[in-house]
PDB file with one MODEL, atoms N, CA, C and O in Angstrom:
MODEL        1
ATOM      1  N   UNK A   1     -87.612 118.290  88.238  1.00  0.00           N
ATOM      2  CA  UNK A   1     -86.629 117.253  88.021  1.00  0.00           C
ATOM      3  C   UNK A   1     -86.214 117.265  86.556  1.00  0.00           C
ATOM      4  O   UNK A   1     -86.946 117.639  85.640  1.00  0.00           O
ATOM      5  N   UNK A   2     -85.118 116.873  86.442  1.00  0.00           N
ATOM      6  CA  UNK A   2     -84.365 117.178  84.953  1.00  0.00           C
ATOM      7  C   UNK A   2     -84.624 115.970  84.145  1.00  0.00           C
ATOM      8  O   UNK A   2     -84.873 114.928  84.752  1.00  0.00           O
ATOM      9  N   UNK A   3     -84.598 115.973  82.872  1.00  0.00           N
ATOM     10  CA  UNK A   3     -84.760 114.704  82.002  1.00  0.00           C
ATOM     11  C   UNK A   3     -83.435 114.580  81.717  1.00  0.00           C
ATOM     12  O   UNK A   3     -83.119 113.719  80.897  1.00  0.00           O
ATOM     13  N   UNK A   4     -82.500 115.327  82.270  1.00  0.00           N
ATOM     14  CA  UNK A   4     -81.341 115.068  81.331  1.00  0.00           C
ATOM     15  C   UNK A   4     -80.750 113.230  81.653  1.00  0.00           C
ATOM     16  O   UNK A   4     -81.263 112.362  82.359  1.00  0.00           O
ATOM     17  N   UNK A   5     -78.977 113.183  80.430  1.00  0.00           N
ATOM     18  CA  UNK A   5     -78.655 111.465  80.158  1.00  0.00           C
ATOM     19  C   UNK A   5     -78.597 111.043  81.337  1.00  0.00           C
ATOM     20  O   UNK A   5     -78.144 111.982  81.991  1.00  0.00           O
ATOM     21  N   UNK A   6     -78.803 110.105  82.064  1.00  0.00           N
ATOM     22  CA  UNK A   6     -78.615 109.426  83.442  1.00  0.00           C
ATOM     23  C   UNK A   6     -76.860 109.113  83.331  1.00  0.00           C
ATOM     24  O   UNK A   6     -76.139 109.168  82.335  1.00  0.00           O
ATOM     25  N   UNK A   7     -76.479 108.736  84.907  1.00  0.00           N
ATOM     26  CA  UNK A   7     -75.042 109.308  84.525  1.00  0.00           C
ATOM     27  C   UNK A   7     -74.584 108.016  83.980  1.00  0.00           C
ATOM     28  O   UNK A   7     -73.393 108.132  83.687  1.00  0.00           O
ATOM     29  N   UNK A   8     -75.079 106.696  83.690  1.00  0.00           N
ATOM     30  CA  UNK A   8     -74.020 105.773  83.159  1.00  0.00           C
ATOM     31  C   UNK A   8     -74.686 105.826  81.946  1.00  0.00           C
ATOM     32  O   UNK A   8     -74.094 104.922  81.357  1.00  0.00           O
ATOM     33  N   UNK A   9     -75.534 106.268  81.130  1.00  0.00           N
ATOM     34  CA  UNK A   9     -75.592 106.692  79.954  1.00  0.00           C
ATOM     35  C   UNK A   9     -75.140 108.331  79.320  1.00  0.00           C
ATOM     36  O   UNK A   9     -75.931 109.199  78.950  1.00  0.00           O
ATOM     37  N   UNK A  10     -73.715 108.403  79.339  1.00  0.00           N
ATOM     38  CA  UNK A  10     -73.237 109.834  79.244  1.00  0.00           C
ATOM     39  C   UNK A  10     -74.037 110.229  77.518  1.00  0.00           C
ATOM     40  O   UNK A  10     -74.757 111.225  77.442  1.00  0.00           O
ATOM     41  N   UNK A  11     -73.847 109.526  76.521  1.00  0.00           N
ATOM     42  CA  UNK A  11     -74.019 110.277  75.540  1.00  0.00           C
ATOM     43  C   UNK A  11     -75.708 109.725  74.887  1.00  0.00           C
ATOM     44  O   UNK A  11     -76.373 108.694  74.994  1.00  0.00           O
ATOM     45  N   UNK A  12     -75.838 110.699  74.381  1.00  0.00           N
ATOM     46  CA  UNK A  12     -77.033 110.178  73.390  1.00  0.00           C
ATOM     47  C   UNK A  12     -77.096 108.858  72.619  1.00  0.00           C
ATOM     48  O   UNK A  12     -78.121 108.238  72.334  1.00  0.00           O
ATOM     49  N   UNK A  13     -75.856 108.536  72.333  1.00  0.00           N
ATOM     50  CA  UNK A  13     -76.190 107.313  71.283  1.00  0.00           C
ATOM     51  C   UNK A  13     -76.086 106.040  72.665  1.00  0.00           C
ATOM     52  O   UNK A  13     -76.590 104.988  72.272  1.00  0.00           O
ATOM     53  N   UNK A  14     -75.628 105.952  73.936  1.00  0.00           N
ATOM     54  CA  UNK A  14     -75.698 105.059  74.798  1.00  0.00           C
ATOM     55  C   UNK A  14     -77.294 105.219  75.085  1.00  0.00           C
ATOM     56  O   UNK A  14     -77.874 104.185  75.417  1.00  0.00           O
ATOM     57  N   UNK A  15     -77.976 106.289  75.000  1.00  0.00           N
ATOM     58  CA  UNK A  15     -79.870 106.173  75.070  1.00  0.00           C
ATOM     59  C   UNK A  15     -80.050 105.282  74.098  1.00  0.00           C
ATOM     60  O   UNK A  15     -80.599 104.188  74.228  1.00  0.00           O
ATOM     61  N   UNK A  16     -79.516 105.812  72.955  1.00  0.00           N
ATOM     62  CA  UNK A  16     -80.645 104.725  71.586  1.00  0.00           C
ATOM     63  C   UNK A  16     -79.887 103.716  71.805  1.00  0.00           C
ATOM     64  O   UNK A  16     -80.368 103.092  70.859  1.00  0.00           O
ATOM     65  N   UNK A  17     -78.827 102.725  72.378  1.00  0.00           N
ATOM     66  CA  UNK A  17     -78.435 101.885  72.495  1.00  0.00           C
ATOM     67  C   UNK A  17     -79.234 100.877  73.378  1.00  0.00           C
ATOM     68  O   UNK A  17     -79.696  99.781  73.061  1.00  0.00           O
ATOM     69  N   UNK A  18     -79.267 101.427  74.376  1.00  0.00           N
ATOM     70  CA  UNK A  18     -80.411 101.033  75.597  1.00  0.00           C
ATOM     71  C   UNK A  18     -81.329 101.126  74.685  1.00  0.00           C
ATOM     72  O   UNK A  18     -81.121 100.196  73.907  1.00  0.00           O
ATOM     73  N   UNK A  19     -82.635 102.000  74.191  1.00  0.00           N
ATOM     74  CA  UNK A  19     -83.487 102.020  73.364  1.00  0.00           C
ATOM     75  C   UNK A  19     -83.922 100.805  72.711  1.00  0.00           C
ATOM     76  O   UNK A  19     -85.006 100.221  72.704  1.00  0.00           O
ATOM     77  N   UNK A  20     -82.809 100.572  72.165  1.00  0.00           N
ATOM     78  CA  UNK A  20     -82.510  99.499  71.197  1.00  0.00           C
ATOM     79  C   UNK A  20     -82.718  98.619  71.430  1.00  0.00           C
ATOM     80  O   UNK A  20     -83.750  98.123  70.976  1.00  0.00           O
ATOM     81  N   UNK A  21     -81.723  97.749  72.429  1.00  0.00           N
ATOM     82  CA  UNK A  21     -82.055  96.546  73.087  1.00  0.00           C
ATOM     83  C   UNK A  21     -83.219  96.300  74.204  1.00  0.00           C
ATOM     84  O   UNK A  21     -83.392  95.268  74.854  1.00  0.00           O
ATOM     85  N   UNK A  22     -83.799  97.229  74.249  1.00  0.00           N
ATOM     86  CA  UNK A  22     -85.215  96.923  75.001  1.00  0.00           C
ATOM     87  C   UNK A  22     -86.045  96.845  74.029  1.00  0.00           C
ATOM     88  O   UNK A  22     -86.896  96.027  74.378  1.00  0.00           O
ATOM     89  N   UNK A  23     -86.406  97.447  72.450  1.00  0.00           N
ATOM     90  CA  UNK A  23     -86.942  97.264  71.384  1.00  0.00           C
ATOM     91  C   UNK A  23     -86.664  95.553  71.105  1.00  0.00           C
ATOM     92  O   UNK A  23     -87.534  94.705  70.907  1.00  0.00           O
ATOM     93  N   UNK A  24     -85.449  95.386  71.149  1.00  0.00           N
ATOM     94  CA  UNK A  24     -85.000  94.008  70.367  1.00  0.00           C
ATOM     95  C   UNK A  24     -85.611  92.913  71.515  1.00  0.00           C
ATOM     96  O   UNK A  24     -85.914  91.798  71.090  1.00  0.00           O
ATOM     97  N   UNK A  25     -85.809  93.219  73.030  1.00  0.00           N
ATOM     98  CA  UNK A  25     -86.340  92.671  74.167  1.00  0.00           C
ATOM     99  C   UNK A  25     -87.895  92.319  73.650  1.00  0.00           C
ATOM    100  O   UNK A  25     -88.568  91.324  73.383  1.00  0.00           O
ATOM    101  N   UNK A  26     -88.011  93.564  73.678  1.00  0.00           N
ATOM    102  CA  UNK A  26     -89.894  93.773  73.437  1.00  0.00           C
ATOM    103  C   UNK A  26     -90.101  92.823  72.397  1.00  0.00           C
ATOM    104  O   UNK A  26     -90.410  91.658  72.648  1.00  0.00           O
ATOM    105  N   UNK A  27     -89.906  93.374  70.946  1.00  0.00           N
ATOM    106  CA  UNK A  27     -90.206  92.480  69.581  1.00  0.00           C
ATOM    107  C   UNK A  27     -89.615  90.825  70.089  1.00  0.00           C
ATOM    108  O   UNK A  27     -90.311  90.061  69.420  1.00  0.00           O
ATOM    109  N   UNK A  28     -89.106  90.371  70.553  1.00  0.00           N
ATOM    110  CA  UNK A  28     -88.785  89.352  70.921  1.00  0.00           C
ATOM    111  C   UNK A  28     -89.391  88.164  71.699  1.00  0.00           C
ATOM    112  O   UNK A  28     -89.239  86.943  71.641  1.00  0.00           O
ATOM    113  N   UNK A  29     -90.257  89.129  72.569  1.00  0.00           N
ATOM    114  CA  UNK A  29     -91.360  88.827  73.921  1.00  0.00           C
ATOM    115  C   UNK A  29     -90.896  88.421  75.210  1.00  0.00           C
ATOM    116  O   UNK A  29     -91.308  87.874  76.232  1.00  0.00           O
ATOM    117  N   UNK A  30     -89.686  89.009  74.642  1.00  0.00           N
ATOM    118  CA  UNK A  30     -88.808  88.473  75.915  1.00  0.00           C
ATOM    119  C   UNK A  30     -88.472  89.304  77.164  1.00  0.00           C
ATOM    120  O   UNK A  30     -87.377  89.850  77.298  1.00  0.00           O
ATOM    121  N   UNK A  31     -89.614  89.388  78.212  1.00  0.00           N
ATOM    122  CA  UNK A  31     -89.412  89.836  79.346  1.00  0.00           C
ATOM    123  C   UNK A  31     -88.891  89.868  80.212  1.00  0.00           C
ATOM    124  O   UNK A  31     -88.902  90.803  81.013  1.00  0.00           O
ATOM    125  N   UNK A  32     -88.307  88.898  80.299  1.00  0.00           N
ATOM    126  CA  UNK A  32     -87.216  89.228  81.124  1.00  0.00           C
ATOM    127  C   UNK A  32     -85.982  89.549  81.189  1.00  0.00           C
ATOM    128  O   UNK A  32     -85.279  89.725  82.184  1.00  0.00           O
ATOM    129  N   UNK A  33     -85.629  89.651  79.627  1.00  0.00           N
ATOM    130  CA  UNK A  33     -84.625  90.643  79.091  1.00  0.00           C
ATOM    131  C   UNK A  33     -84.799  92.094  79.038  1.00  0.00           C
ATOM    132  O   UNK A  33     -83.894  92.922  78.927  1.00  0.00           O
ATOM    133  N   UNK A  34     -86.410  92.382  79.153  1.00  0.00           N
ATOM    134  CA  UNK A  34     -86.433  93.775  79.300  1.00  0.00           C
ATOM    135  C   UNK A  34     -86.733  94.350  80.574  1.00  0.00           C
ATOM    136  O   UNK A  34     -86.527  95.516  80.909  1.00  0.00           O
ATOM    137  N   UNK A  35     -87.286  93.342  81.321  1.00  0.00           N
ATOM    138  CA  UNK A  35     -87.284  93.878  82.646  1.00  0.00           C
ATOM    139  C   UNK A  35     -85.552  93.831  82.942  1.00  0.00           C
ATOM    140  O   UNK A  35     -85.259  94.990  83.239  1.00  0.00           O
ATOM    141  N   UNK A  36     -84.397  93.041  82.980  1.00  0.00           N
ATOM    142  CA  UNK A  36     -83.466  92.892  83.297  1.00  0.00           C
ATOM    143  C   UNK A  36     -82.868  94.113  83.009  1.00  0.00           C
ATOM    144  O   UNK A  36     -82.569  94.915  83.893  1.00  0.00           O
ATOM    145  N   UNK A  37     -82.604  94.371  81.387  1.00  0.00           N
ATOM    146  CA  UNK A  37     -82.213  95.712  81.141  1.00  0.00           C
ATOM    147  C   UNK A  37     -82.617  97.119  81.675  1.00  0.00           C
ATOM    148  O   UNK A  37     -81.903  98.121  81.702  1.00  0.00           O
ATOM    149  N   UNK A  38     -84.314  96.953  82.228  1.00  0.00           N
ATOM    150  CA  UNK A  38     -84.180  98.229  82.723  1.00  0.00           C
ATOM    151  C   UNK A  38     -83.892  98.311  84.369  1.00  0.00           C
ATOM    152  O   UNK A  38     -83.660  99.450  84.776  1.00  0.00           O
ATOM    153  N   UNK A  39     -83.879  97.226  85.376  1.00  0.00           N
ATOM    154  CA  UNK A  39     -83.460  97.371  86.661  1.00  0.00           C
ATOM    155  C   UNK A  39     -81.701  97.291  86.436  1.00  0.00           C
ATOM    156  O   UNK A  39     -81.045  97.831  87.327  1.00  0.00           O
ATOM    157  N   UNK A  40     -81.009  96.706  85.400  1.00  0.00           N
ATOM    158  CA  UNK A  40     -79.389  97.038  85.560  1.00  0.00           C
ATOM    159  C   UNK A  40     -79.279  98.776  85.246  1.00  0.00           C
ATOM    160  O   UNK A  40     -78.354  99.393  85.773  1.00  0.00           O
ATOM    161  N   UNK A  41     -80.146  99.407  84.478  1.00  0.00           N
ATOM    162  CA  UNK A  41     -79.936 100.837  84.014  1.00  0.00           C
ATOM    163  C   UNK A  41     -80.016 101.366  85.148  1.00  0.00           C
ATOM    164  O   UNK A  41     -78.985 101.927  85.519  1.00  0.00           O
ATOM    165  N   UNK A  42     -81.316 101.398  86.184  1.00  0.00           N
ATOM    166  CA  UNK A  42     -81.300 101.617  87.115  1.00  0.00           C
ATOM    167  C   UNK A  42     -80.273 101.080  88.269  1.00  0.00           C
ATOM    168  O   UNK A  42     -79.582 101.924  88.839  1.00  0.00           O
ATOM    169  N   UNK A  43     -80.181 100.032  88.545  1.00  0.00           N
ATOM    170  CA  UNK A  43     -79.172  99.730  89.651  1.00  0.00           C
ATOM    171  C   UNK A  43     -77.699 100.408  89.360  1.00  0.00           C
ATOM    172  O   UNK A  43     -76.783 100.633  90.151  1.00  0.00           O
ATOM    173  N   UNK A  44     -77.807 100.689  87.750  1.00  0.00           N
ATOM    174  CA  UNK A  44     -76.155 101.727  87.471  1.00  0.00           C
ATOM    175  C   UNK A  44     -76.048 103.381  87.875  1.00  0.00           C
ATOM    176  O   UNK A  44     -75.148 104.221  87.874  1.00  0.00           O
ATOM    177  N   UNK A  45     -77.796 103.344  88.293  1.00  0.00           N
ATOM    178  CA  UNK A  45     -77.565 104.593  89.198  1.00  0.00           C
ATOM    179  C   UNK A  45     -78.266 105.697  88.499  1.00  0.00           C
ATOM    180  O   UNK A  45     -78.281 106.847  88.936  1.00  0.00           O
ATOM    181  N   UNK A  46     -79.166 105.112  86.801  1.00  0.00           N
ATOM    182  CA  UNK A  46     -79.904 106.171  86.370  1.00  0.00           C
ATOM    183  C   UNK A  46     -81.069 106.590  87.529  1.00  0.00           C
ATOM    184  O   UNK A  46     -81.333 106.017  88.586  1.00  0.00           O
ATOM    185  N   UNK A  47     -81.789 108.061  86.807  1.00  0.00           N
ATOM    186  CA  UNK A  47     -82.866 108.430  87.318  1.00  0.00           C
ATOM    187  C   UNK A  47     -84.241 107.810  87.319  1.00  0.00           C
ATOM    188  O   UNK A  47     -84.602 108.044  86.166  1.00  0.00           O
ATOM    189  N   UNK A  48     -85.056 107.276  87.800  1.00  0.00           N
ATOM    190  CA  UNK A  48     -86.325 106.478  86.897  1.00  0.00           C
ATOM    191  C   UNK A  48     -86.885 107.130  85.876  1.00  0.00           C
ATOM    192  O   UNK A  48     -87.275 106.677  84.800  1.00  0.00           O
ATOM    193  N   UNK A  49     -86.904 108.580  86.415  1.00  0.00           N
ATOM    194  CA  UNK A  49     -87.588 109.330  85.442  1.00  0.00           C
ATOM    195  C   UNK A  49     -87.078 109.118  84.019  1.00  0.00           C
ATOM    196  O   UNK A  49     -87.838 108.668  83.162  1.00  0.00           O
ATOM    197  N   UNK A  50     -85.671 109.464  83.717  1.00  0.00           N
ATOM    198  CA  UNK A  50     -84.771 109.301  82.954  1.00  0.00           C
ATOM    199  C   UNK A  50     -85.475 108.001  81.885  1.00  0.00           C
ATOM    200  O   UNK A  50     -86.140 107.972  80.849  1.00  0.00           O
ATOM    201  N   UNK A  51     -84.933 107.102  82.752  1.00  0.00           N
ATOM    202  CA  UNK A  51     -85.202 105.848  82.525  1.00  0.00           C
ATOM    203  C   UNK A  51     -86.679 105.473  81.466  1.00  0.00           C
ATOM    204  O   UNK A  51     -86.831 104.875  80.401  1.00  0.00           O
ATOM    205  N   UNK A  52     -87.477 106.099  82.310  1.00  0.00           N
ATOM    206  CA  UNK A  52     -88.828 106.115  81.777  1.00  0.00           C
ATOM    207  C   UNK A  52     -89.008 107.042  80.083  1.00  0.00           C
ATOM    208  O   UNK A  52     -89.474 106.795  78.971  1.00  0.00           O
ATOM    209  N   UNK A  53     -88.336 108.150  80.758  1.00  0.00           N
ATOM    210  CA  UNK A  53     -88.531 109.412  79.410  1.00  0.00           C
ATOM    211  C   UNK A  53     -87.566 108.320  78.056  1.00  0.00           C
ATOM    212  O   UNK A  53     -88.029 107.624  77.153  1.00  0.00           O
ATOM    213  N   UNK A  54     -86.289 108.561  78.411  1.00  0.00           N
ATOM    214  CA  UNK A  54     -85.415 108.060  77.500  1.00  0.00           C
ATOM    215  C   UNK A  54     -85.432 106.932  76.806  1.00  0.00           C
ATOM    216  O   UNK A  54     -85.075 106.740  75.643  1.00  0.00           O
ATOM    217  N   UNK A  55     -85.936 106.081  77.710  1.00  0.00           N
ATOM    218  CA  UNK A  55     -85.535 104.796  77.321  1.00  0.00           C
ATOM    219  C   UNK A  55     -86.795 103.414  76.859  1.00  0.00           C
ATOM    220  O   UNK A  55     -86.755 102.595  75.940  1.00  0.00           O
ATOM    221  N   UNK A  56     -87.907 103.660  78.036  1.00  0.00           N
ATOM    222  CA  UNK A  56     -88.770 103.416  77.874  1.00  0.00           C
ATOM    223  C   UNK A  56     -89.797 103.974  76.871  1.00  0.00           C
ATOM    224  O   UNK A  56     -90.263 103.299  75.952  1.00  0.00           O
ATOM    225  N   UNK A  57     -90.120 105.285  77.124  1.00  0.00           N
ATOM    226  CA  UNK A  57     -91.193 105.669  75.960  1.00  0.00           C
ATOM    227  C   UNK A  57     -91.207 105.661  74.480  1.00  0.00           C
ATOM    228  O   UNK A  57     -92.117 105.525  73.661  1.00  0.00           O
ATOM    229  N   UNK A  58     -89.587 105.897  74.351  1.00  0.00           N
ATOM    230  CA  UNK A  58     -89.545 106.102  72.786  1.00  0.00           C
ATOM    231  C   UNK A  58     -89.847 104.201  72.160  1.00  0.00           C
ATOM    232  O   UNK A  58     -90.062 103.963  70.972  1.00  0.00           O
ATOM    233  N   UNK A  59     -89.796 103.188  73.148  1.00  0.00           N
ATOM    234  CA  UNK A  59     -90.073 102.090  72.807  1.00  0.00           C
ATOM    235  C   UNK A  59     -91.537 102.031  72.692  1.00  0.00           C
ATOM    236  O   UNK A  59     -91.986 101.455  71.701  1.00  0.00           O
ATOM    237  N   UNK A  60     -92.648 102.717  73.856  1.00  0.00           N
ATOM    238  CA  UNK A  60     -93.506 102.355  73.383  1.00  0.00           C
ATOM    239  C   UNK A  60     -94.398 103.243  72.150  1.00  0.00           C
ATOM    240  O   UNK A  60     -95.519 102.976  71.716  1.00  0.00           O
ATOM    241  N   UNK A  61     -93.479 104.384  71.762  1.00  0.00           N
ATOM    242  CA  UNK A  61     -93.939 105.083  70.522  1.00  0.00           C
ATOM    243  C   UNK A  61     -93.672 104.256  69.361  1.00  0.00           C
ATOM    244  O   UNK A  61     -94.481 104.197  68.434  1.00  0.00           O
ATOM    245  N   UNK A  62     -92.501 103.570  69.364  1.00  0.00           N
ATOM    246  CA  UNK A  62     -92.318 102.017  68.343  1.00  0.00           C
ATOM    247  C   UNK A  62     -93.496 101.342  68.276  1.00  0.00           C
ATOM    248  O   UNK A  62     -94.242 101.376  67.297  1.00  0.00           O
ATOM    249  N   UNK A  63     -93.744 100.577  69.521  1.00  0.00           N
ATOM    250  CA  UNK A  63     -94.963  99.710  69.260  1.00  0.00           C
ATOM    251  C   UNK A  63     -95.941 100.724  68.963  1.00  0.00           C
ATOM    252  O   UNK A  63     -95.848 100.564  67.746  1.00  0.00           O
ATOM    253  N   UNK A  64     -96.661 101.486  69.053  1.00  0.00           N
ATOM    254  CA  UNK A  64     -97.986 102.165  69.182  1.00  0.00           C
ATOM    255  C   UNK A  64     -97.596 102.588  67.522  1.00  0.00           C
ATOM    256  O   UNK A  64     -98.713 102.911  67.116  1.00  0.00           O
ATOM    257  N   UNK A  65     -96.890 102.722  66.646  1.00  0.00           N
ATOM    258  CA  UNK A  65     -96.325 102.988  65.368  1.00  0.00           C
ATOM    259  C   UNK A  65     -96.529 101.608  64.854  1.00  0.00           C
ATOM    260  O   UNK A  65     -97.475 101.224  64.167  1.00  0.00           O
ATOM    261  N   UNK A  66     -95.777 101.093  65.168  1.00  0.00           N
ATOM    262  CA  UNK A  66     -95.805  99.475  64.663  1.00  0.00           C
ATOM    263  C   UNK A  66     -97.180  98.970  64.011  1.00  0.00           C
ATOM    264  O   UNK A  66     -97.668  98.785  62.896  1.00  0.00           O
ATOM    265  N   UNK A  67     -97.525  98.853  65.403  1.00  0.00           N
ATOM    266  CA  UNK A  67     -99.222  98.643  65.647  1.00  0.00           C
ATOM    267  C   UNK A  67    -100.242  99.191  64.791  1.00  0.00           C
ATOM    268  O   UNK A  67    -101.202  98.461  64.545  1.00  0.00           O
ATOM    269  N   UNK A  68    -100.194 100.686  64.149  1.00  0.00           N
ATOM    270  CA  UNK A  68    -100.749 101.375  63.629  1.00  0.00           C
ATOM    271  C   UNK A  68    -100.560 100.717  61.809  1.00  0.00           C
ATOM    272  O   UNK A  68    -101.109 101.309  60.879  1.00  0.00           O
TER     273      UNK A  68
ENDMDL
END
């Protein structure tokens, strides 16, 4: 299975955008802004995988950085 952009995130900077506002979710504690953001990514028809690689992890390499 491919990691490539999921199709309603065509370019790279729409990843760190998403990225972003699940960072600004997270630091916030606000869950249900980040759960929200990632079932609309998905319901727009990304891959989970995608989802997970792109969007999710590089957030929790933030915190696990943060943290450190």
């Amino acid at each position: 299975m491919s990691t490539s952009t999921p199709p309603h995130i065509p370019h790279a900077r729409n990843v760190q955008r998403a990225a972003d506002q699940l960072w600004h979710a997270v630091t916030g504690g606000d869950e249900y802004a980040a759960t929200e953001l990632v079932l609309r990514i998905l319901d727009e028809g990304a891959a989970p995988e995608s989802v997970l690689l792109d969007v999710i992890a590089p957030v929790q390499g933030r915190v696990g950085e943060e943290w450190a």
